[in-house]
N, C-alpha and C positions, 0 to 999 in steps of 0.2 A: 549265384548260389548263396542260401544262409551257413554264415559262421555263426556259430556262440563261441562266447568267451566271458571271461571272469575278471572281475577288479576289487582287489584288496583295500576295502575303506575304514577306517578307525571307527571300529565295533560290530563288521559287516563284511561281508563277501556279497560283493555284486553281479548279477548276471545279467547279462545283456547279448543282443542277438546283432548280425552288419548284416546288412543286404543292399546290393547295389551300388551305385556312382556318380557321382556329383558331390554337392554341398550337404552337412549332415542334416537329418531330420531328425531330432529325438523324441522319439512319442514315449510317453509316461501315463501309463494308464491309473485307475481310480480304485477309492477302496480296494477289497480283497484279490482284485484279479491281477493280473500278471499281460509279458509280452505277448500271450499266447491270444489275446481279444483282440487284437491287430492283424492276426493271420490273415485275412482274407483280402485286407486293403492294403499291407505291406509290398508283396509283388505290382502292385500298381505303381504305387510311391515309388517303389525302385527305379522305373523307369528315368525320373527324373531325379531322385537325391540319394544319396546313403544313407538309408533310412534306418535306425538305430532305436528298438523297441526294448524296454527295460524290465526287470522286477524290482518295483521299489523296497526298498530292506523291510524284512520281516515277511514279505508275502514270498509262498514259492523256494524259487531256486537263489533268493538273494538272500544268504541267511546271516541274521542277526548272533552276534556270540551272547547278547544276554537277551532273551524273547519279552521276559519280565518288563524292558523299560516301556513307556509309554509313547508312543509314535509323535515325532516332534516336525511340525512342517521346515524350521530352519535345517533343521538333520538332513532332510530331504531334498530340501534344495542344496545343501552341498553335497550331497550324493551325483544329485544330477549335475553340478559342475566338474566336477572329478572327472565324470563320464566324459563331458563337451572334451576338457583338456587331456584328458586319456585319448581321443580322437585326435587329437591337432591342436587344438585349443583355438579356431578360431570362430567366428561367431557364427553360431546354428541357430537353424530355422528350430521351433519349440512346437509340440500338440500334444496339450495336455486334456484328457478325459476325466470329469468330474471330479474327486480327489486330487488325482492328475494334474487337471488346470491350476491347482490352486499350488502346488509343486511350483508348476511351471511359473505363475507371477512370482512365487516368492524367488525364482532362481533368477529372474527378470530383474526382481527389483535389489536381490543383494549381490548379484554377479554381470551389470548390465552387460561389460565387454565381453563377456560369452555367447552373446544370443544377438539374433536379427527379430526375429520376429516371434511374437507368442501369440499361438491360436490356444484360448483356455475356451473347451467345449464344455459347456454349461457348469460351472463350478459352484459348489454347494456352499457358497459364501454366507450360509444363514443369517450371519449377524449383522446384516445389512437389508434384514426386510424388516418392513411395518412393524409383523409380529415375531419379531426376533426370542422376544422372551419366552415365548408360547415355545415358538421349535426348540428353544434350546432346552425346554422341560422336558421335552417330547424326546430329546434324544439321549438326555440323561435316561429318561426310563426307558428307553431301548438298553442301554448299558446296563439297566439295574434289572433288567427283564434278564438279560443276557445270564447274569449272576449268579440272578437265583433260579431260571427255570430253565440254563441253557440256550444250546446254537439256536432249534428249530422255534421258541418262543419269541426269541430277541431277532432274527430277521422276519417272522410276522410281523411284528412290531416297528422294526425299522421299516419295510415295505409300505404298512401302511401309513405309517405318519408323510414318506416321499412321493407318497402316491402312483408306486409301481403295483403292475398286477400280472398274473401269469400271462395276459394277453400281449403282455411288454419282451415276455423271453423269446428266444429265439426258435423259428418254427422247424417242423422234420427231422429228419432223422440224423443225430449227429454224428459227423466224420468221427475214425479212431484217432486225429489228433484232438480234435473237440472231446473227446470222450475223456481224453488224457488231460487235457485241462481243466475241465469239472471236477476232476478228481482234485487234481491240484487246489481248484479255490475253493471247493469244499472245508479242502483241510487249513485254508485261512480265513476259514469263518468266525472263529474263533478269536485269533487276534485282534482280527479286526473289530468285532464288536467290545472286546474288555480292552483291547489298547488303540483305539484309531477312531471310533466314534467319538469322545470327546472332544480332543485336541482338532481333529478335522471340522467338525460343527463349531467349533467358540473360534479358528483362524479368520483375521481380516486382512486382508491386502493391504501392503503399504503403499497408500496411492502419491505420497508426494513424490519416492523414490521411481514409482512408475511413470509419473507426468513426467520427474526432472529426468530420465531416464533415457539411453537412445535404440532402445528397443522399439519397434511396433508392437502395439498388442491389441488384438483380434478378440472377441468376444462373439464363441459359439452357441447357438442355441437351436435345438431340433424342432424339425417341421412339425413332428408328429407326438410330442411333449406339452402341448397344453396343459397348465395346471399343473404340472408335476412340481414339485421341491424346489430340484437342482436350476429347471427352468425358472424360474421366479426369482432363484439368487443370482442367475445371471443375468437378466434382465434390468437387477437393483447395482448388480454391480456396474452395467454400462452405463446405467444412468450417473452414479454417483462419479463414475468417469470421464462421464461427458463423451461417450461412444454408440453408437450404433449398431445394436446387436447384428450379427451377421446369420443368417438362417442356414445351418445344413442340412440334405435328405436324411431323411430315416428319423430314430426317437435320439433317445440318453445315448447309446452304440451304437447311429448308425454307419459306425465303419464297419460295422458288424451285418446288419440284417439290410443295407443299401453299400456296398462297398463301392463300386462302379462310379456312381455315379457323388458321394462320397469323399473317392480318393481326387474326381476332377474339380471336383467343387475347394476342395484342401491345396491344390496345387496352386490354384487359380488365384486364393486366398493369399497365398506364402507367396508369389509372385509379384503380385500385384504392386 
C-alpha cells in the first residue's frame, strides 16, 4: 500500500510518497512534474525496494514558503538528503529523471554516504556540449519568452529548442489519477519556466567529487530519444565521465509510456 507523508525542510514542506520493502529507491522526477510521473512503474519497483517518489520543492505538493526564490540545484540535493536520513539514513539506491538526474549527482556528489547508486536518466547537463553557448541563449529566451508572452509561449519555446513534440506525450485516454496530475503540473508551469529553466540549464556536475566518490553512477539514456536535448547532454556527460551510457526502453519517461519493461531494466541496473 502507498503512504504519503510530509517532511518539514528550512523553507519548504516536502511531499513524498513509500511504497513497498526492501532497500530505499528514491526517484526524483524532473522539471515541473511531480511523484505522480512514476505511477505506473512505482508498483513494479516495490516488488523489490521501498520505492520513495518525491515532489521536488516548489513543484506540487511540496511547497516552498517563499515561490519567489530561484530554484537552486544545491537546495535540492539537500532536500533529497533529508529525505534518504528521514528514511533511515542509510545508503539508497537513486533514479533520477532529467532535472531529476542532475538532483540526484548533485546529492551524489555532496552527500556521498547516503547513496549506493545513482541512475541519472538523461540529464540536461547543457553546459557540457559542443554548443553549450548556443543552448544556453536558447533557454534564456525561453525564460524571456515565458516573461513576456507567458506559460503557453515559453513551453512552445522550451519544446522546441529540446526537441520534444506532441508525438513524445503520452498516448489514450488518461486515467482520473493522470488527469489529476496534469492538472497538478499544469499549475507548475509557471515556476518552472521564471524560476528553474535557468539555474537547471547553466548546473554542471562535480565530476572530481563524483570520480573520488563511493557512489556508482549509472548514466541513462532512452531508446527512443535520438536527437533530443537531454539525450545529447547525457551522452557528453558520460563521456566527460569516462562511462558508458546505459540505454533504457521507452523516450525522456519511459517509466511512463514503457513501464514494464522499464522498471526490469532499472532493477537490473541498481543490482548489478
Amino acid at each position: 500500500m502507498k503512504k504519503t507523508e510530509t517532511l518539514q525542510a528550512p523553507g519548504a514542506r516536502l511531499y513524498y510518497e513509500v511504497q513497498g520493502s526492501g532497500p530505499i529507491l528514491l526517484m526524483i522526477p524532473g522539471g515541473p512534474t511531480d511523484a505522480g510521473i512514476f505511477a505506473a512503474v512505482t508498483p513494479l519497483l516495490a516488488e523489490h525496494f521501498t520505492v520513495v517518489p518525491y515532489d521536488p520543492r516548489g513543484n506540487s505538493r511540496s511547497v516552498p514558503d517563499d515561490p519567489a526564490l530561484e530554484q537552486d540545484i544545491d537546495v535540492h540535493g539537500d532536500d533529497a538528503a533529508r529525505l534518504v536520513a528521514e528514511l533511515g539514513g542509510e545508503p539508497a539506491y537513486v533514479f533520477g529523471s532529467s532535472g531529476g538526474a542532475q538532483i540526484a549527482l548533485n546529492l551524489a556528489a555532496r552527500h556521498p554516504d547516503l547513496v549506493r547508486v545513482v541512475v541519472a536518466h538523461e540529464p540536461p547537463c547543457v553546459r557540457l556540449l559542443p554548443d553549450a553557448d548556443q543552448v544556453a541563449a536558447g533557454m534564456e529566451e525561453v525564460a524571456s519568452t515565458y516573461e513576456r508572452e507567458g506559460v503557453p509561449a515559453g513551453m512552445q519555446k522550451f519544446n522546441e529548442l529540446i526537441g520534444m513534440s506532441e508525438e513524445d506525450a503520452p498516448q489514450g485516454p488518461p486515467s482520473p489519477e493522470q488527469q489529476e496530475m496534469f492538472g497538478r503540473l499544469m499549475g507548475n508551469l509557471g515556476y518552472f519556466l521564471g524560476k528553474g529553466v535557468r539555474p537547471i540549464s547553466s548546473y554542471r556536475p562535480d565530476f572530481e567529487a563524483l570520480r573520488s566518490g563511493s557512489p556508482r553512477i549509472v548514466v541513462g539514456i532512452g531508446e527512443s530519444t535520438e536527437g533530443q536535448l537531454a539525450r545529447r547532454s547525457a551522452i557528453a556527460l558520460a563521456e566527460q565521465a569516462g562511462l558508458e551510457p546505459v540505454v533504457f526502453p521507452g523516450g525522456h519517461g519511459g517509466f511512463a509510456d514503457a513501464p514494464e519493461a522499464f522498471a526490469a531494466r532499472l532493477a537490473e541496473v541498481l543490482r548489478a
